[in-house]
C-alpha positions in Angstrom: 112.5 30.9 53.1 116.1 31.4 52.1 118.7 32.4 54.5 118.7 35.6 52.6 115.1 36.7 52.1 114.3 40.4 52.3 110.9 42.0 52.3 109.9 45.4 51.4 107.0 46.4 53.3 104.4 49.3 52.1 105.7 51.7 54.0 109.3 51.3 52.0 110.9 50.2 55.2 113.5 46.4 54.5 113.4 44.1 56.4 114.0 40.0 56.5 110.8 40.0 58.7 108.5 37.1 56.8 104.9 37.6 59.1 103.5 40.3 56.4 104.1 37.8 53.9 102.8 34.8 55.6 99.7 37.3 57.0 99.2 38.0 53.3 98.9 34.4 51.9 96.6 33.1 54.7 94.2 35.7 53.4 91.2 33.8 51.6 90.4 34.2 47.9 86.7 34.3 48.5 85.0 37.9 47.7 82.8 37.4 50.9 85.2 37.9 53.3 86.4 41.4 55.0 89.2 41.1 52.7 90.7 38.8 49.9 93.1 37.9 47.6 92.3 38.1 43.6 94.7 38.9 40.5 97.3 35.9 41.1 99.8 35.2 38.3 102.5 32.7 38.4 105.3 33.3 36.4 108.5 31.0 36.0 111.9 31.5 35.0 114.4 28.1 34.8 115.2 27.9 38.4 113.5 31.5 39.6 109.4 32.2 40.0 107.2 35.2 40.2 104.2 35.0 42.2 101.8 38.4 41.8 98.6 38.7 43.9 96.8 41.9 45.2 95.0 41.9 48.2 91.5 43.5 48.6 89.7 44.8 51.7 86.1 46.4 51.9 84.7 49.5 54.0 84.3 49.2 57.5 81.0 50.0 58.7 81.0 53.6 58.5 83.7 53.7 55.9 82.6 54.9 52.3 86.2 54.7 51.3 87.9 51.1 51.3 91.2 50.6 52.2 93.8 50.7 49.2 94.5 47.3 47.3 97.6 46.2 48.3 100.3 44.5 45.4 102.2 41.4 46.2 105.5 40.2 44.5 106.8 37.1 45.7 110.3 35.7 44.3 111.0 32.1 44.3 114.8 30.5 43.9 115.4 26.9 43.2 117.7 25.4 46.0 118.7 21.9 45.0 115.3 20.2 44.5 113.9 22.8 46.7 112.0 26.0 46.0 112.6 29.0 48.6 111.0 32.4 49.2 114.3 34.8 48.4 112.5 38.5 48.7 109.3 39.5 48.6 107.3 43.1 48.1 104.4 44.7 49.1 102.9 48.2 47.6 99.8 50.2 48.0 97.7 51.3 44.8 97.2 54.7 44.3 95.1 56.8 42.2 
């Protein structure tokens, strides 16, 4: 992470707080589990990079509803010969 980093979080609220992020990316891309990551694209720019994911989730027993997808935006700078998380953002899919 760069000294800098700032997240947006789904509720609009700014923060450098990095644990929704790092929640986010430990989430499986297998379709079998309560939720999952699917639609990643990696996108790069010279010495910046776009990383796109959405994560999943299914009902709860009792739920007929799931929960909302949730969007992911991750932005990468190039630091020397290292890459660094600078900002990232979450949002919640609507109808």
């Amino acid at each position: 992470f760069s000294q800098n980093y700032v997240s947006t979080a789904t509720d609009s609220t700014i923060s450098g707080n990095r644990s929704q992020l790092l929640t986010a990316l430990k989430i499986p891309t297998m379709r079998n589990r309560e939720k999952y990551r699917d639609d990643e694209m990696f996108l790069s720019f010279g010495n910046a990079a776009l990383y796109l994911f959405r994560i999943r989730s299914f009902p709860k027993p009792g739920e007929t509803v799931p929960p909302r997808p949730i969007v992911f935006s991750v932005m990468f700078v190039k630091a020397g010969s290292n890459w660094q998380i600078a900002a990232s953002h979450a949002s919640e899919i609507t109808d």
